[in-house]
Residue frames as qw, qx, qy, qz and C-alpha x, y, z in Angstrom:
[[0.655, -0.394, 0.163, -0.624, -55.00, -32.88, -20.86],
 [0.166, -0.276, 0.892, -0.316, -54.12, -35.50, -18.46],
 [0.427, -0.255, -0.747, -0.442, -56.45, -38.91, -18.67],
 [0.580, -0.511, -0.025, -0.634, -59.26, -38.76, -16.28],
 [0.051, 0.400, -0.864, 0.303, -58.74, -40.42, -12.77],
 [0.377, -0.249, -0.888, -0.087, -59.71, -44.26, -12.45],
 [0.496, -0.590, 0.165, -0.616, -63.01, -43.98, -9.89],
 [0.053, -0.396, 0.817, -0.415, -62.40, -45.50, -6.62],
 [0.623, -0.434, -0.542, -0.361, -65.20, -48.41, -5.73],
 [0.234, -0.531, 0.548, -0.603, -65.66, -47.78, -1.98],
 [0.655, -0.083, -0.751, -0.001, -65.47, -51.47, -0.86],
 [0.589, -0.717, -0.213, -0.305, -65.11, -50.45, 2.81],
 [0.793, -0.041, -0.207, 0.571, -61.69, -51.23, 3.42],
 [0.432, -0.683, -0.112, 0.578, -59.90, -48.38, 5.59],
 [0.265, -0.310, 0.374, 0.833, -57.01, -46.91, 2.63],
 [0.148, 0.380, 0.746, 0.527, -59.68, -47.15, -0.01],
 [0.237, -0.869, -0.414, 0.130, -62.14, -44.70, 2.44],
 [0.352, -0.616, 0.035, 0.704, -59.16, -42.47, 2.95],
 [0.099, -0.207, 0.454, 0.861, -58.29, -41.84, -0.31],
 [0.028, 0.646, 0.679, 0.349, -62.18, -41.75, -1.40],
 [0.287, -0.871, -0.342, 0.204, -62.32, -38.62, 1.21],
 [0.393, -0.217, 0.351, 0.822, -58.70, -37.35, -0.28],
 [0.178, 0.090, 0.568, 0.798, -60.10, -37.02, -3.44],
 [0.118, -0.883, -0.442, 0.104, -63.50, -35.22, -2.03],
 [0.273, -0.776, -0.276, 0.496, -61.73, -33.00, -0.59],
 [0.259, -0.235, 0.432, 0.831, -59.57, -31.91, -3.63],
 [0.082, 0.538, 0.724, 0.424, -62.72, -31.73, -5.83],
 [0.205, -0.848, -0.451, 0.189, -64.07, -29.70, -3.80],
 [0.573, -0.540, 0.101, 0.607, -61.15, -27.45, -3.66],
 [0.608, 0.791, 0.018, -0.072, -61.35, -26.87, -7.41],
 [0.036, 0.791, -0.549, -0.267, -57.51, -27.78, -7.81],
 [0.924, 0.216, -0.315, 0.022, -55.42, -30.43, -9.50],
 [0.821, -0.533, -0.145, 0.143, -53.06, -32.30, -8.26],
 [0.599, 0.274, -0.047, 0.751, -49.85, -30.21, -9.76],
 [0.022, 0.699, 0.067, 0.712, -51.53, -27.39, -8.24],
 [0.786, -0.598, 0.154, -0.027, -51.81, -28.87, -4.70],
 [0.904, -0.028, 0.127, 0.406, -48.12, -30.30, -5.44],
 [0.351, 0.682, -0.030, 0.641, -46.75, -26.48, -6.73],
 [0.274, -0.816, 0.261, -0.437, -47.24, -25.10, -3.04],
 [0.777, -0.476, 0.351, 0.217, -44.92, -28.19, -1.28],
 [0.047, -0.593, 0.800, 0.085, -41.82, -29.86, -1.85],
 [0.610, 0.076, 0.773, 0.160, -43.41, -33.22, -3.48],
 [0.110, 0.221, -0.656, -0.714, -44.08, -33.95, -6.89],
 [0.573, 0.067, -0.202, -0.791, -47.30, -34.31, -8.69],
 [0.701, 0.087, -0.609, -0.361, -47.20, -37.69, -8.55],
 [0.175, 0.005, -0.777, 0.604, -47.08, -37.92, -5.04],
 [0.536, 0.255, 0.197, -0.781, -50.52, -35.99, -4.26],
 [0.707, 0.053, -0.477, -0.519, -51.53, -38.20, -7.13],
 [0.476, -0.058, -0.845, 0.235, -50.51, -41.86, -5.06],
 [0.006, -0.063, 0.704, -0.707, -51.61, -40.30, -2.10],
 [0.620, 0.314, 0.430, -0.576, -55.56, -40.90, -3.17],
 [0.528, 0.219, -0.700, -0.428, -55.25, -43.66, -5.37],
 [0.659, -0.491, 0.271, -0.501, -56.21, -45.91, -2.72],
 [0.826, 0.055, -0.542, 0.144, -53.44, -48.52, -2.47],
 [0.566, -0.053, -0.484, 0.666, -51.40, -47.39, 0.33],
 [0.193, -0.923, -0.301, 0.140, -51.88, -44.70, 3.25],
 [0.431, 0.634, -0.224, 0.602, -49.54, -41.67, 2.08],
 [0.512, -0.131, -0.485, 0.697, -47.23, -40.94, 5.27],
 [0.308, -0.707, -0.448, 0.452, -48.09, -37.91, 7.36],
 [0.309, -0.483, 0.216, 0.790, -46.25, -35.54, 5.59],
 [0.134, 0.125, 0.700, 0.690, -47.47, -36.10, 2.37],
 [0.068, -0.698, -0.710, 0.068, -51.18, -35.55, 4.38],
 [0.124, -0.780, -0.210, 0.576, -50.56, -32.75, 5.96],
 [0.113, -0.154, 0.495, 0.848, -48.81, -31.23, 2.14],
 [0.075, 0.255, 0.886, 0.381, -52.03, -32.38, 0.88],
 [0.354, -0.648, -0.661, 0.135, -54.82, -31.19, 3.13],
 [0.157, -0.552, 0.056, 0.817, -52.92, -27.50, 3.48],
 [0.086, 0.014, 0.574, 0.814, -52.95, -27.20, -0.57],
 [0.197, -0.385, -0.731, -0.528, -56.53, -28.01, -0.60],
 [0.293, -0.404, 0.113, -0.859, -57.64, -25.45, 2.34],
 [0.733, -0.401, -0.503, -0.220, -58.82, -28.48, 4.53],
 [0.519, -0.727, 0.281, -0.352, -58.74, -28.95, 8.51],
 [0.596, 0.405, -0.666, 0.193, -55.49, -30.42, 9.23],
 [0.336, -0.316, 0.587, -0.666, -56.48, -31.00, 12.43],
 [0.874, 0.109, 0.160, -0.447, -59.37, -33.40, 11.62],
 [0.706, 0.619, -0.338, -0.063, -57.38, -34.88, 9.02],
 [0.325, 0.495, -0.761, 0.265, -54.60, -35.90, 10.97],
 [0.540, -0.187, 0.651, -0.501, -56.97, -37.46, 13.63],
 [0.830, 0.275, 0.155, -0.459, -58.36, -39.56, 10.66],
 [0.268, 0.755, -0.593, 0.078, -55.07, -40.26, 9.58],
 [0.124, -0.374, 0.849, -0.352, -54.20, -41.78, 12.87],
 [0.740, 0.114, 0.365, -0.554, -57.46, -43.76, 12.82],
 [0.873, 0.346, -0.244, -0.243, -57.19, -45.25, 9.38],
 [0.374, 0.490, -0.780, 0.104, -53.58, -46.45, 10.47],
 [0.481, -0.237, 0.687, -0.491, -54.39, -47.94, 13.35],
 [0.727, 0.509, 0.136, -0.441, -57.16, -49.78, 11.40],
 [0.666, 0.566, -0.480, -0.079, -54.47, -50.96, 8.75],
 [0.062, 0.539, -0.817, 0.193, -52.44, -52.78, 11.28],
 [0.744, -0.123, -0.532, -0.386, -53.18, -56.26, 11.69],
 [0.510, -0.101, -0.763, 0.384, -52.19, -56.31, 15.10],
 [0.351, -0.334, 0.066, -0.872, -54.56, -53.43, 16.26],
 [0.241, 0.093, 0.811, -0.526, -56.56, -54.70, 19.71],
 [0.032, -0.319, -0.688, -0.651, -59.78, -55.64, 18.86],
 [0.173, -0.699, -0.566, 0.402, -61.28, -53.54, 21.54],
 [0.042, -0.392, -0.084, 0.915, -60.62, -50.39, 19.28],
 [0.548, 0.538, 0.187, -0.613, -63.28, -48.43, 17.43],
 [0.311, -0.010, 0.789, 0.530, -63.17, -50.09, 13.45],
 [0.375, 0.787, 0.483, -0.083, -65.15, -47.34, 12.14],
 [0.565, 0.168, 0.288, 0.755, -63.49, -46.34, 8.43],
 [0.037, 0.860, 0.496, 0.119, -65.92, -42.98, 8.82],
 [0.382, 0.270, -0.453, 0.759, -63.60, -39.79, 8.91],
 [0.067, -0.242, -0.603, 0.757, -64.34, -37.38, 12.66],
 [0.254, 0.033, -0.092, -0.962, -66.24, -34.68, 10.58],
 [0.433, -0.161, -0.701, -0.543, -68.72, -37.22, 9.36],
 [0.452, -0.420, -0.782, 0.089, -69.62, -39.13, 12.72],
 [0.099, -0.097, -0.357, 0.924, -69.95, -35.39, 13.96],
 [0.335, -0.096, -0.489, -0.800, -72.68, -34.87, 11.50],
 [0.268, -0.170, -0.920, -0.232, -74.51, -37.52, 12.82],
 [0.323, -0.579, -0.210, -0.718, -77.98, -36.82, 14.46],
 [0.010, 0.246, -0.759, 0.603, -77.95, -36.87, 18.22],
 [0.016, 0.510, 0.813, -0.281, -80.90, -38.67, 20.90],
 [0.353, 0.627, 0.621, -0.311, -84.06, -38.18, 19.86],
 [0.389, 0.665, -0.207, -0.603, -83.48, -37.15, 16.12],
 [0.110, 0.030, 0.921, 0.373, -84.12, -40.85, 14.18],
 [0.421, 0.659, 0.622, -0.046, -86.38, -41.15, 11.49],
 [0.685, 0.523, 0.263, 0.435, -86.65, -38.44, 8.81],
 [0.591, -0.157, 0.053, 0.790, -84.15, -35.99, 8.43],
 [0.309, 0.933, 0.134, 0.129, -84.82, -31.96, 7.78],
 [0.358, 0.906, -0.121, 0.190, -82.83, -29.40, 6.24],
 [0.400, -0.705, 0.533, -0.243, -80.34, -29.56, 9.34],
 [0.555, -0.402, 0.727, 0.038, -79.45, -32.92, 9.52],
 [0.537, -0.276, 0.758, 0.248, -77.79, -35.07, 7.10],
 [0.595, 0.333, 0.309, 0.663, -76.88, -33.34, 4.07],
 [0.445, -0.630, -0.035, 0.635, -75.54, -30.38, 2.65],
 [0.444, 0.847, -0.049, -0.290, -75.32, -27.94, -0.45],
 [0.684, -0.133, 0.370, 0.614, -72.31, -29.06, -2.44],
 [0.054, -0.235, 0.277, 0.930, -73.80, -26.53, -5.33],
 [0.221, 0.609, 0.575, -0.501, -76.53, -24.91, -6.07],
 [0.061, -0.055, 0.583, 0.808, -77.30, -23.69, -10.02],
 [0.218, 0.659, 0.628, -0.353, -80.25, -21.39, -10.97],
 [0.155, 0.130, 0.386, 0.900, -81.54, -20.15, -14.19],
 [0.216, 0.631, 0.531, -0.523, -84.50, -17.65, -13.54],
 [0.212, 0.566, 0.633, 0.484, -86.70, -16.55, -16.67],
 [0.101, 0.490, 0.422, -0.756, -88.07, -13.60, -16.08],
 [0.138, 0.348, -0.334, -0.865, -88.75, -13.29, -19.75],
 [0.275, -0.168, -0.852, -0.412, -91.39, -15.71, -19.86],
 [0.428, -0.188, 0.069, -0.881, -94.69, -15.62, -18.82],
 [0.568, -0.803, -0.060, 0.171, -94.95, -17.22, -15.87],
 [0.131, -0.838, 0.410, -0.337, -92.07, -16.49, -14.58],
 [0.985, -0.170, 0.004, -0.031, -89.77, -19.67, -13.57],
 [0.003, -0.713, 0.683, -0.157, -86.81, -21.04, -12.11],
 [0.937, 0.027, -0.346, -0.041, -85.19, -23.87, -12.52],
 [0.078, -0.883, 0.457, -0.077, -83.18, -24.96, -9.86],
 [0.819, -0.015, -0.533, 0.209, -80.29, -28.06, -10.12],
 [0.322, -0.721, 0.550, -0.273, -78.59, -29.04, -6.69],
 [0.774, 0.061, -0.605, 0.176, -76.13, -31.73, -5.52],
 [0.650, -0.606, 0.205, -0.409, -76.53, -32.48, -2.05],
 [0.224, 0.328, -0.821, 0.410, -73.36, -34.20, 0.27],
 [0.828, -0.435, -0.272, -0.227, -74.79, -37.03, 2.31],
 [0.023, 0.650, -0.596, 0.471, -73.57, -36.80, 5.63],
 [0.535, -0.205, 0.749, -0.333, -75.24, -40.01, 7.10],
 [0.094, -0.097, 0.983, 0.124, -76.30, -43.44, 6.38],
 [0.059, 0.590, 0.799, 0.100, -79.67, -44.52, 4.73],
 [0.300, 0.522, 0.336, -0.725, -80.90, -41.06, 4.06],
 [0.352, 0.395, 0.797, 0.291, -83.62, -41.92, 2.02],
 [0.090, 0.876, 0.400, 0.254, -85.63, -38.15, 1.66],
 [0.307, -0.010, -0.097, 0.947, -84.90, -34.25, 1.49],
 [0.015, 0.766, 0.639, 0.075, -86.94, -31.65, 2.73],
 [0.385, 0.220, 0.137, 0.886, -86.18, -28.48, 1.11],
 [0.007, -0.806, -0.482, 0.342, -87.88, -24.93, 1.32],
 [0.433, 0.171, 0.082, 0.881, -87.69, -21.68, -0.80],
 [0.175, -0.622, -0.445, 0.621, -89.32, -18.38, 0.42],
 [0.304, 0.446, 0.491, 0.683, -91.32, -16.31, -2.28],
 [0.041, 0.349, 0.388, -0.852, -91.86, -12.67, -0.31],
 [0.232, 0.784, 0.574, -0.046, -94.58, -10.66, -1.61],
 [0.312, 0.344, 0.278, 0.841, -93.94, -8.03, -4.22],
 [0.071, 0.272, 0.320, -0.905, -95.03, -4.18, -2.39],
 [0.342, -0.040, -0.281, -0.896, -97.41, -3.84, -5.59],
 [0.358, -0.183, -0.901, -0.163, -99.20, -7.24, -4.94],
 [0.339, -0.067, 0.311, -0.885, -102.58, -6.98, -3.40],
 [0.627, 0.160, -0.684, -0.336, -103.96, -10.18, -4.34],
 [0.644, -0.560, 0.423, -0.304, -105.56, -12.52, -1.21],
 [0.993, 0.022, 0.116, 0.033, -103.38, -15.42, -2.43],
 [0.030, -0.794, 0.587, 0.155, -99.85, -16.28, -2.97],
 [0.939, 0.278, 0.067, -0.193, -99.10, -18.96, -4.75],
 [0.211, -0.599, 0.752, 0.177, -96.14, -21.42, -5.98],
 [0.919, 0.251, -0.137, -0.271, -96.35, -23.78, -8.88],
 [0.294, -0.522, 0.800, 0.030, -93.46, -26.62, -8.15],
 [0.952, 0.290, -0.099, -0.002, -92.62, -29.62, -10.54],
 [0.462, -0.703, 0.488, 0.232, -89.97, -32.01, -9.78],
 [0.413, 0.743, -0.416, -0.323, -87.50, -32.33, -12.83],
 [0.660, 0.337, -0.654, 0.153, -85.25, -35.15, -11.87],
 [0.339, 0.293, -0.774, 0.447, -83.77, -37.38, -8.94],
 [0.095, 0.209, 0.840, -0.491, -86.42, -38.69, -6.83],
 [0.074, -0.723, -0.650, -0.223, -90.51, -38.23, -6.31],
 [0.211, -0.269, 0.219, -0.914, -91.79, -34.82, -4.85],
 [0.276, -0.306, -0.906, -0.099, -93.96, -36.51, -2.34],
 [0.347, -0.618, -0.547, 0.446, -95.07, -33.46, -0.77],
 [0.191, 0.450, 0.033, 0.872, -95.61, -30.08, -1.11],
 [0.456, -0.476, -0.521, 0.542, -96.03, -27.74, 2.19],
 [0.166, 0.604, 0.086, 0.775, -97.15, -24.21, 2.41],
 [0.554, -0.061, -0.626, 0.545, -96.70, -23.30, 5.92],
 [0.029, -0.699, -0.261, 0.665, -96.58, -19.79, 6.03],
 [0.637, 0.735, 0.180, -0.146, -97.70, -17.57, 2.97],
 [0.533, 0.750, -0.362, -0.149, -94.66, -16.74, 1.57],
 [0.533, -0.251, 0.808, 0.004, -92.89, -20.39, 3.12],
 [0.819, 0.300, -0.209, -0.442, -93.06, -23.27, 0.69],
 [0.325, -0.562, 0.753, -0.106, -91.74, -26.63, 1.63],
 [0.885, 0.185, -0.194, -0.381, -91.26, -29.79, -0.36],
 [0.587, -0.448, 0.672, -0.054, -90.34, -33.17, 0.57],
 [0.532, 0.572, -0.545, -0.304, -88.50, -35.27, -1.86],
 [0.815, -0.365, 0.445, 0.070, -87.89, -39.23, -1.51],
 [0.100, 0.669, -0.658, -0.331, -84.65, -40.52, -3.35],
 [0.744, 0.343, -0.481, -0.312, -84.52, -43.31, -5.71],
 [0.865, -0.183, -0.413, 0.217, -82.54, -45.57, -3.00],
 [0.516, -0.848, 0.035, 0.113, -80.87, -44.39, 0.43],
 [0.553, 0.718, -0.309, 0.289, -77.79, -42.81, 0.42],
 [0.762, -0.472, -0.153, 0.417, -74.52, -43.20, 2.58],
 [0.397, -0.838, 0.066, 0.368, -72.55, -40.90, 4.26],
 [0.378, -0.496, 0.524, 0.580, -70.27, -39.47, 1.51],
 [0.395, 0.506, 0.766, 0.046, -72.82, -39.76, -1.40],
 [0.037, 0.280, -0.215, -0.935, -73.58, -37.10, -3.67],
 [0.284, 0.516, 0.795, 0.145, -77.01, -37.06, -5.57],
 [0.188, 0.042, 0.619, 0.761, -78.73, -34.72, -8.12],
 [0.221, 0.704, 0.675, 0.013, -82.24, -33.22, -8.42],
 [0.173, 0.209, 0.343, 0.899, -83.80, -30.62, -10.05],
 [0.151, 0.695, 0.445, -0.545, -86.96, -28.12, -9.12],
 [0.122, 0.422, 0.475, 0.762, -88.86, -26.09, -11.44],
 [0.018, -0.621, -0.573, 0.534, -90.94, -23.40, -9.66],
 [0.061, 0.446, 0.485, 0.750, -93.37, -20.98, -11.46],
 [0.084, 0.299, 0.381, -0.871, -94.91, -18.02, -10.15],
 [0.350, 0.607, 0.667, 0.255, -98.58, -18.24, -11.60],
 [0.221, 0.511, 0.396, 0.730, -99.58, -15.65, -14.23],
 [0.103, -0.777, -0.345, -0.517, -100.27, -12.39, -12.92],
 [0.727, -0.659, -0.130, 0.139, -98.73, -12.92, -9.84],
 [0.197, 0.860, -0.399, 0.247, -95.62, -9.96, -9.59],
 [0.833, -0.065, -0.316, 0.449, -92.27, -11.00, -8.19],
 [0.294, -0.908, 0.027, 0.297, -90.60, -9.26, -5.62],
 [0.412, 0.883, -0.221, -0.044, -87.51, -7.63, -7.28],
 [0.107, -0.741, 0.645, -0.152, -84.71, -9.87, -6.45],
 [0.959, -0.041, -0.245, -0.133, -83.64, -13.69, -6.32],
 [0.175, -0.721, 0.569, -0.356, -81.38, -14.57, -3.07],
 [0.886, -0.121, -0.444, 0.050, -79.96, -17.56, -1.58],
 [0.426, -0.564, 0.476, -0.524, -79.78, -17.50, 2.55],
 [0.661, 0.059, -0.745, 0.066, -78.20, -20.86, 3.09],
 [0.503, -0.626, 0.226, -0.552, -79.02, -22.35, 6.57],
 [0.944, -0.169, 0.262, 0.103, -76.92, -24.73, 6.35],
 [0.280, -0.351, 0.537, 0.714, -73.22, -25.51, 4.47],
 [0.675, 0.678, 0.269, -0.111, -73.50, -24.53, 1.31],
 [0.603, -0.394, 0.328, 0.611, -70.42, -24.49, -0.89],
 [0.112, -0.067, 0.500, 0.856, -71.39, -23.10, -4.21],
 [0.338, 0.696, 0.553, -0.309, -74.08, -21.02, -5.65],
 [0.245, -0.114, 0.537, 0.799, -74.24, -20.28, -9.45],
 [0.311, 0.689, 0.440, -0.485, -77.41, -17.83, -10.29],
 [0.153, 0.126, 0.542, 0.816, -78.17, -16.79, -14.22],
 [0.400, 0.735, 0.398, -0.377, -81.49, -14.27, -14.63],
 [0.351, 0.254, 0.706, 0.560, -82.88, -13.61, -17.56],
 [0.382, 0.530, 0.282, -0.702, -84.60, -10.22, -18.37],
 [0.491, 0.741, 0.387, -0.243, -86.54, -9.13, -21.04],
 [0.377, 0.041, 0.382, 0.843, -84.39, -8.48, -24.08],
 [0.117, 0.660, 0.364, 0.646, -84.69, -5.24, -24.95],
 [0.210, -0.687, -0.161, -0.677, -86.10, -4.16, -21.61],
 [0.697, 0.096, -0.506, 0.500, -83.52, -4.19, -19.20],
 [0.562, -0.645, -0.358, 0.374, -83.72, -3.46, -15.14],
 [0.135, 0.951, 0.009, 0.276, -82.22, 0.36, -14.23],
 [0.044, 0.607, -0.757, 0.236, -80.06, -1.20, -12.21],
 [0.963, -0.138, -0.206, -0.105, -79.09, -4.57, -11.15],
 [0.090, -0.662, 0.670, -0.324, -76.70, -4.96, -8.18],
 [0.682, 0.188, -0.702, 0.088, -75.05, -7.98, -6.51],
 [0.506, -0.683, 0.087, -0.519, -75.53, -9.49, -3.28],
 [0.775, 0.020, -0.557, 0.300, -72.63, -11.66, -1.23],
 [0.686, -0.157, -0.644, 0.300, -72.83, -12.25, 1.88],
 [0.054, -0.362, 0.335, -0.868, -74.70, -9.27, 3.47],
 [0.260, 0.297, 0.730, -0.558, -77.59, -9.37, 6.43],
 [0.223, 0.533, 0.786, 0.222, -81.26, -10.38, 4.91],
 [0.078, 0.816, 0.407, -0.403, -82.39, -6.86, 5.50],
 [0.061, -0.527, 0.367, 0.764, -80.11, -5.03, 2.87],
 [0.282, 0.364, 0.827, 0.324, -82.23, -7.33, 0.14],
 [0.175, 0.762, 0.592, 0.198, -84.73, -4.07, 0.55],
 [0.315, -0.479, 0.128, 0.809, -82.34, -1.59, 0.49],
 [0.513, 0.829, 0.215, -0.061, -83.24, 0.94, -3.00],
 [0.381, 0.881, -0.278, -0.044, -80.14, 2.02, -3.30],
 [0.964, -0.171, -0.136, 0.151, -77.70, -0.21, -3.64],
 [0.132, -0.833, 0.534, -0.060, -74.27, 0.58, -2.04],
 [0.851, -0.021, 0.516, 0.094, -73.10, -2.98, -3.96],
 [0.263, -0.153, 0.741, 0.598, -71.25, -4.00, -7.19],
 [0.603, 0.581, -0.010, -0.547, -73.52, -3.08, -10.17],
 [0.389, -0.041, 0.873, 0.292, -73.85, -5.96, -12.99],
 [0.357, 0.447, -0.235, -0.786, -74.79, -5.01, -16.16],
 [0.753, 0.357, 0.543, 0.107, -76.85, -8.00, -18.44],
 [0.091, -0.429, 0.508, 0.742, -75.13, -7.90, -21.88],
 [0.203, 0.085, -0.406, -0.887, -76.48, -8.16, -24.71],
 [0.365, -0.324, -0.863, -0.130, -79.13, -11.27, -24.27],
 [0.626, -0.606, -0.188, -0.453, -81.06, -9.69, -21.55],
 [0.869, -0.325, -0.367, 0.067, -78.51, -11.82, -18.95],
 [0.180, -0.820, 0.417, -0.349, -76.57, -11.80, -15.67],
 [0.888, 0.002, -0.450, 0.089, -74.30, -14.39, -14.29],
 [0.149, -0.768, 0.482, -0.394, -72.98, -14.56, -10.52],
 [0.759, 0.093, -0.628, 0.146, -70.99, -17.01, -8.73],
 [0.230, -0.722, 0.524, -0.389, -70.34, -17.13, -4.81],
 [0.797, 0.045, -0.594, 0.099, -68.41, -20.15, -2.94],
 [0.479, 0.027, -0.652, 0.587, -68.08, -20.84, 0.29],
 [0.188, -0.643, -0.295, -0.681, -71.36, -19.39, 2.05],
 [0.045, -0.092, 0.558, -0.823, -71.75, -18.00, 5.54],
 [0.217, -0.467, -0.848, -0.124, -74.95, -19.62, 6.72],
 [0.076, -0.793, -0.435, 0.421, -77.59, -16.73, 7.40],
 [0.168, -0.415, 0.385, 0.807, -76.09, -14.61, 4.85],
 [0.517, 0.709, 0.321, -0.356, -77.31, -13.05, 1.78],
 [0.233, -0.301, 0.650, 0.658, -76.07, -14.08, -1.90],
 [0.472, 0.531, 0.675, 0.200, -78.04, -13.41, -5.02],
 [0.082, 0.392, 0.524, 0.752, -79.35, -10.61, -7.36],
 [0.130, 0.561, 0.656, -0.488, -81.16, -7.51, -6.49],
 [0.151, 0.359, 0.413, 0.823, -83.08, -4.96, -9.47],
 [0.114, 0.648, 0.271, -0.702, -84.84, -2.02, -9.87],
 [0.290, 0.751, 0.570, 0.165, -87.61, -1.08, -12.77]]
């Protein structure tokens, strides 16, 4: 195993931005760099130089780079042309001398959307990881996410998760216990509509555009209070990874438990599933991965008693 690569300190300098956004994008990608470097004609240690952030890697080496790792070579080569510009010390000083790449200063919120930021604007799922209990009493899920800042100073997040009613429930409440685990305060907690819940988080110190940050949720359904049969993530926004573990009852395992990627919300109450079947093994568990969601889509876990 290769030693881990030096991190980059983003000082603000142009090549030092580029190759901090290089080495996003490959992360993201889930490859290394011999594996970006197996589909061209350079050599690992090219792809490596080319986001070490001394030099800008030539055009060729981008575009080798930015193909391997499934990115828009289109953007990419407009940011390219930007950062050079930018590196030359004879560059007019009437041109822009912003080190942001395109995608980002798209992101940014248009007239009349300063102040705080929801779900929509500035940030983004990077990955989502849920372990649901079902074998405890409540009933709880923990979820972790890391969330891509896509602008400057965002200081709060205001999530939401959507707990339907279960057919048997007949109860005139509907409840949602929520504790926040890590990364920031929960300064809010929002129940809109009954089965809406919406909490606003502030973050330990504002983040910039290219930022990554950490929290955790706990959410308990209170005693007595059934769950509807299923646990789904409908991203309404990017979302790049979603890793879901349930837990049944050892011993007293669902009749079936089928998978759900990336169908319309309404097949969630389908009975019969016309999906992949996923069997929990011996522990009572199920583990599904999906990457790369389709915003409005349906990815999670449905069962049947």
């Amino acid at each position: 195993m290769g030693r881990p690569e030096s991190p980059i300190e983003r000082d603000g300098t142009p090549i030092r931005e580029f190759a901090f956004w290089l080495r996003d994008l490959r992360s993201r990608s889930g490859l290394t760099y011999s594996q970006i470097a197996s589909g061209s004609h350079y050599a690992t240690t090219t792809m490596q130089n080319a986001a070490n952030g001394q030099r800008l890697p030539t055009l060729g080496v981008l575009r080798a780079f930015v193909s391997g790792c499934g990115g828009d070579l289109s953007l990419w080569e407009e940011y390219w042309t930007q950062i050079r510009r930018l590196a030359d010390p004879h560059m007019p000083a009437d041109i822009s001398r912003s080190v942001k790449p395109p995608w980002i200063e798209q992101a940014r919120p248009g007239p009349g959307k300063a102040g705080r930021l929801d779900a929509a604007d500035g940030w983004y799922v990077d990955t989502l990881t849920v372990l649901l209990r079902l074998d405890t009493d409540p009933i709880e899920a923990v979820e972790r996410r890391v969330i891509f800042a896509t602008v400057d100073q965002l200081s709060e997040l205001v999530t939401s998760i959507s707990v339907p009613r279960d057919s048997d429930d007949v109860s005139e409440s509907h409840r949602l216990d929520v504790e926040l685990l890590q990364g920031g305060s929960l300064e809010r907690r929002e129940q809109p509509f009954e089965s809406l819940f919406r909490n606003v988080i502030a973050l330990p110190k504002p983040l910039r555009a290219g930022d990554r940050h950490e929290y955790s949720l706990r959410f308990r359904i209170p005693a007595g209070q059934p769950m509807a049969p299923h646990y789904v993530h409908v991203p309404l926004q990017r979302s790049d990874h979603f890793d879901l573990r349930v837990r049944f009852m050892p011993g007293r395992p669902p009749l079936r438990v089928w998978k759900l990627s990336g169908v319309p919300t309404a097949v969630i109450y389908e009975k019969d599933p016309a999906a992949e079947i996923v069997t929990p093994d011996r522990f009572g568990e199920v583990h599904v991965t999906f990457r790369s969601l389709r915003q409005g889509l349906t990815y999670g876990l449905r069962w049947q008693d």
